[in-house]
Structures are given as C-alpha cells and as structure tokens.
Residue, then its C-alpha position, 0 to 999 in steps of 0.5 A: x614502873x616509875x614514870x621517870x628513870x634513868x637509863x642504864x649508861x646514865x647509871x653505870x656512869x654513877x653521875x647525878x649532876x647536872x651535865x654543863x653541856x646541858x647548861x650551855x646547849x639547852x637551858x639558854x633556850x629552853x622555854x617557860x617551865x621547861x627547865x623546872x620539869x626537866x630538873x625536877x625529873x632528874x632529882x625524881x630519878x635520883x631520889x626515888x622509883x616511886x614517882x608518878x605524874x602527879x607528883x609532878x603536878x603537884x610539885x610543880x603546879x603545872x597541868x599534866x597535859x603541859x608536863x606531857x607536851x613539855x617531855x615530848x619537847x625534850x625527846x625532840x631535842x634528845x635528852x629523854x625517850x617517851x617510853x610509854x603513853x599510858x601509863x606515861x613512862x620517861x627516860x632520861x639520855x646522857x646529855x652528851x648523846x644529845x649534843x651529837x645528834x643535833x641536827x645539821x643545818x643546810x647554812x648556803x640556803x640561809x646566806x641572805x638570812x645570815x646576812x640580814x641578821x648580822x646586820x640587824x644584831x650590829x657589831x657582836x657576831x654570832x656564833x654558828x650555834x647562835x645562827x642554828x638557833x634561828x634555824x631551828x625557828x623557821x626549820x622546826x616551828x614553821x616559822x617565816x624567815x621575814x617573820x624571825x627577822x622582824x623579832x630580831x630587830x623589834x628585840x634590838x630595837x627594845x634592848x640594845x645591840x647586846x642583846x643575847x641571842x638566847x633572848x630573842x630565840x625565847x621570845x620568838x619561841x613564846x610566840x611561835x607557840x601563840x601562832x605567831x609565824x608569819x610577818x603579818x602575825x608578827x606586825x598583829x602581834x607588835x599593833x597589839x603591844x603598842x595598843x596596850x602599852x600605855x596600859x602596862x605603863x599605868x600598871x607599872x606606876x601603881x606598882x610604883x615603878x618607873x621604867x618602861x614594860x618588857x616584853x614579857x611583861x606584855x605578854x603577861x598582860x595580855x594574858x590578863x586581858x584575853x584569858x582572865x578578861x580582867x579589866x584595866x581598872x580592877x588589875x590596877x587595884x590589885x596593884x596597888x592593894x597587893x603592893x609588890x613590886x614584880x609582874x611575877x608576883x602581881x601574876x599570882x595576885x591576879x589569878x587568885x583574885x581571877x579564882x576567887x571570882x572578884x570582878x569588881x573594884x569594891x570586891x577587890x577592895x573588900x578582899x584585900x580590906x579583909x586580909x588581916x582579919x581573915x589571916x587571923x581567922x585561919x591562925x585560929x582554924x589550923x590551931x583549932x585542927x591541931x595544925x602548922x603552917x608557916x605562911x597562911x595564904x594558902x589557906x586563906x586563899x583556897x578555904x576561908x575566902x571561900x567559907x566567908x562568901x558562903x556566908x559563914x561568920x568567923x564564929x560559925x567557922x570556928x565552931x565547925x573546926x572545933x567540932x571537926x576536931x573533936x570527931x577526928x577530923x583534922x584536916x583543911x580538906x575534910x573541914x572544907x566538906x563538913x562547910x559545904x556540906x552543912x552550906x547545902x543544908x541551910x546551916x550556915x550559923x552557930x546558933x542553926x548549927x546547934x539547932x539542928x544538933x539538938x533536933x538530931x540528938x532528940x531524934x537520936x534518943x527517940x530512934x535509941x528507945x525503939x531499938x530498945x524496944x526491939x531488943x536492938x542494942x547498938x549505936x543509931x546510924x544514918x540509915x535509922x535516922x533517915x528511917x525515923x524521918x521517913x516514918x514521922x515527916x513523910x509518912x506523918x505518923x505519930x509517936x504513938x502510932x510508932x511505939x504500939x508498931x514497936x510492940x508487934x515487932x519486937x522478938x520478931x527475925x530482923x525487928x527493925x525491917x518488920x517495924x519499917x514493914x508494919x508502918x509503910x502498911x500503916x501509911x498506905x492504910x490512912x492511919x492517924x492514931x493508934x485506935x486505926x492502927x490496931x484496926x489494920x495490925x490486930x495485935x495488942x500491946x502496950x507502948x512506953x510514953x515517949x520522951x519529951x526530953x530535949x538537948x539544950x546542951x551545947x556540948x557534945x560527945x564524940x558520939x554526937x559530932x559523927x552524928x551530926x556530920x553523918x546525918x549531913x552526909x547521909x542527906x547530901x544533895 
C-alpha cells in the first residue's frame, strides 16, 4: 500500500489542483516545512502509488521523524488521516471537509483578549478568522493569553500596524514549538534577541547588508550558536567568504562548514581558498566515472572535502576513480568506499597504491601456480589470497616448504583444503625447510622453483583492479 493516497471522494471528484480553500485557510499559518510535505504528498498522490517515506525524505531533506510529526500536524487540522503507523500510511481529505470541521471557539471568555489585541494591532480590525488564529495558540498549543499578547506587540512594534496576522501567528507558533508558552518564557526569549542583536547586525554587514535583523533571521542565529555552537568569529568568515546575500543560503553555508567539521577561522579559510581547485577536481573525478553533473558542490561538499582531509592528493584521487571505472564502478558512492577502504589500509598515495598492486599481483602469480599444481584451474579470490598470507606471513613458511606441500596434495578430494591441512601440521611441527617438512609428511615429490617474476607495470587489467578492491575488501577492518 502507498504511504500516501487519496481518499475515494477526492478521486471520484477527478481534481488534482490545489483547493483555494487550502490556500486561503491553511498555507497562512502553516509552519516551517509544512506546506513542502503537504504539496509534495499531493503530486506523490497524483503521480504514482508506489511511493514511500523515503522518497520523502530524500526528496525533501527533511528527517523522517519531522515528516511523521508534520502528518500528524495536518490530521489535527483535518485535511489527512494517519491510517497507519507502521507501516506508516497517509490520506489525503477534501480540503472542504476540513473547512467544516473547524473547531468553534467559546469568543465571551476572550472579550478582554479581543480587546487587548485590537488595541495593540491599531487601526487594521481583525477578522473573526484572524482572532481564532490567537485562539488556536492559547486553546491547542497551551500557550498563555499574557504570553500571545507580548508577541502581538513585540511583532507590531518590530513591523508596523500592518503587519499581517498571519506573521505574528507563525512567530508564536515557532516559539511555541521552542516551549515559549508563558510570559516570562516570552520576556527570556526577547532578553535572548536583544543579547545577540549586535551580533546579527555584524553578520548582516559582512554580508554587506545594511538593515536591521528580522526575527527569523534571530532564530536562524541562535540556532547557529546553541545547536551548531558556531562561534561569532567563524560565522562571520563564512559570511564573508561565502559572499551571499541571504540567512537562507548563509544557513546552508554554515551547516556544511558545521558538517564538515571546520572549527576555526584558518580552516575556514582553507576550505573556501581551496574551492576552485576542488571543483575542478570533481569536473575531473565525475569525467572520470563517466558521470554528469550540473552543479558540483554536492560532490565537493559530500566527497572530495572529505578524501582530502583523509590526506588523499588530487593524484591519488584520480587514479582511484580511473581504476574504479575500469572495475565497473561508476559510482560516487562506490568510489567513496574504495577511498575509505584503501584510507584503513594506509594506502593513501598513488605510488603505495601501486605498491601494494604489485605485491598482490605477484601474490596472485604465486597462489595461480599452486592452484596449477592442483589441478585447480580457475580465477584466484580473497579467500586464496587470505590463505597464502596466513600460509607465508603468520605461519612463516617458505615458498619452498609450500610447493613440496603442493606436491602431496595434488590429485587429492578437495586439494587446496588437504594443502591448507598439510601446512597448519607444518606450523604446529616447527617446520622451517623442506628437510623438516618431509621429516613430518613422508612423501616425496618434487617442487617447481618459484617465480621470482615482479609486477612493475603500472597497468592493470580488469582482473587486476577486482583483485585489488576485493583484496581490500576482504581485510576491512
């Protein structure tokens, strides 16, 4: 079932607009991210039943637990049901229904509030709509009559006596859902603005505009200083580096310098100093995956910042998408886990890169003889390669002692287990040579010399490149 749908009068009604009444009723008041999850439902609905929460997600940025609490938000104003919980299952009312169930207000026990606010807004009167606004604070989020009413006149007092209604409702709602409720959470909150409005008005100047801070504009800041701890000095470099001209955007600024862990002025400076050069290193990479993308701060900001600061060069990082290609894997994401996965190893340039190639591809030759030997013919995997090691670095057996071992397993059921079974006796035994070795295992036979031949080509075939990534794989930590 989809997780959103409409429900059957919305479809024999055959409309996929958006109802005016939505518009004039809901969308005024609505707060942050409300209006984006309810729209992006409806074209979910219109478009397709396969469609889940992660869509949303994913679509919209916003945590799944935000666009659960955000559903439930519009169930309680009555334009959707929350069919289910798990799986979670939307529908979507006729806005009109809605409408007709909005709840009634008691207005004789709010004469005295009425009044207060009319006074307070001035000239403009309200609408009885506009009052059931204020109603709706202090009746369905709890909050104090004294405490709307210090919003009303700090909102007037900040924007004028033509101030829409809708404003201040959105403003004490945002509070509200921040636990403002009572008038002294309300005088806290007001202490707090004044407290950082010479800040605000410091990071407007770097931004090179002169007017004074609005009061989302606060609550962006504080969201800066308490949730992000970003300090005054580093949020005014951004400013400046970043050079745009909105809190919105300086907000995306801020959470991917926040994201990427940059908590100081000089690593600010490096990050934005760096900017062309890493952009031109990502046209590179994506070209090098055989990939397409119009804007390349994504993958700046999400990958090649975060290669660099494993200490990977723009060589190394090259070379790694070159090879990722070759080996199919033409994806940032499956990039980025060949980088981590090498970064564990050690390998973080190109020359130890080719390094450890050479020794697996030496390896490789070595492990491709024994299974000759065996009477094995087939392509060398991780669990050869993990074997050899065990055999030649952990147990610190010779070659020599391995291919006289070779030689007792050969035509043997299952020949590579009898060699691995035949060589743990070894190692138990002390076995250094093959003179000890035929001192525990009486059988003769005679050994192929082993290859002395090295991989100093820097080329590699497919074969080579799913070795290397496999190997690494294998021996992830």
């Amino acid at each position: 079932m989809a997780f959103c749908e409409f429900s059957s009068e919305v479809i024999s009604g055959n409309s996929v607009n958006i109802d005016n009444l939505f518009i004039t009723h809901f969308l005024p008041n609505a707060p942050d991210n409300c209006v984006k999850v309810y729209m992006y439902g409806l074209y979910k609905c219109t478009t397709s039943k396969d469609n889940t929460i992660d869509d949303f997600t994913r679509a919209l940025n916003i945590a799944r637990d935000d666009i659960i609490s955000i559903f439930y938000y519009w169930q309680e104003q009555g334009l959707v049901q929350v069919i289910d919980v798990d799986p979670i299952i939307i529908r979507y009312m006729p806005v009109k229904n809605a409408i007709q169930k909005i709840k009634k207000y008691n207005v004789d026990k709010y004469t005295s509030f009425n009044l207060s606010v009319q006074e307070i807004i001035g000239k403009k009167m309200l609408t009885p709509r506009e009052f059931e606004e204020f109603y709706y604070l202090i009746e369905n989020l709890k909050m104090d009559k004294d405490a709307v009413l210090r919003i009303v006149d700090y909102c007037v007092r900040l924007k004028g006596e033509n101030i829409a209604v809708s404003y201040i409702v959105a403003v004490a709602k945002n509070w509200a859902y921040d636990g403002v409720k009572t008038v002294d959470d309300v005088v806290n909150r007001l202490a707090e603005q004044d407290r950082i409005s010479g800040d605000v008005v410091q990071v407007l100047k770097s931004m090179g505009i002169k007017r004074s801070a609005s009061i989302d504009e606060y609550q962006v800041f504080l969201t800066w200083e308490k949730d992000l701890e970003m300090s005054l000095e580093n949020i005014i470099e951004i400013a400046k580096k970043s050079k745009v001209k909105n809190f919105k955007l300086l907000d995306e600024k801020i959470k991917n310098c926040y994201a990427m862990k940059l908590q100081s002025v000089k690593e600010i400076d490096d990050y934005f100093s760096m900017q062309d050069g890493m952009l031109k290193l990502a046209k590179a990479v994506v070209k090098s995956l055989g990939l397409w993308y119009d804007d390349l701060t994504m993958v700046v900001d999400t990958y090649i910042t975060q290669w660099l600061q494993l200490g990977f060069d723009d060589e190394t990082i090259l070379k790694i998408a070159e090879l990722s290609f070759k080996s199919s894997v033409r994806t940032l994401d499956g990039m980025n886990t060949r980088v981590n996965n090498l970064f564990k190893q050690g390998l973080i340039t190109s020359e130890s890169i080719d390094e450890y190639m050479g020794d697996i591809v030496k390896n490789d030759e070595c492990i491709v003889k024994i299974l000759t030997g065996l009477g094995i013919n087939r392509k060398v995997n991780s669990t050869d390669r993990n074997l050899y090691k065990t055999w030649l670095f952990t147990w610190g057996l010779g070659e020599d002692v391995i291919e006289y071992a070779v030689t007792l397993s050969t035509n043997k059921y299952m020949p590579m287990q009898y060699l691995n079974k035949i060589l743990a006796q070894y190692h138990s035994a002390g076995v250094k040579t093959v003179d000890d070795a035929k001192k525990v295992v009486c059988v003769s036979g005679t050994s192929q010399p082993a290859s002395n031949k090295s991989a100093q080509s820097r080329e590699y075939t497919r074969s080579e490149l799913d070795s290397l990534f496999d190997d690494i794989k294998e021996i992830e930590i």
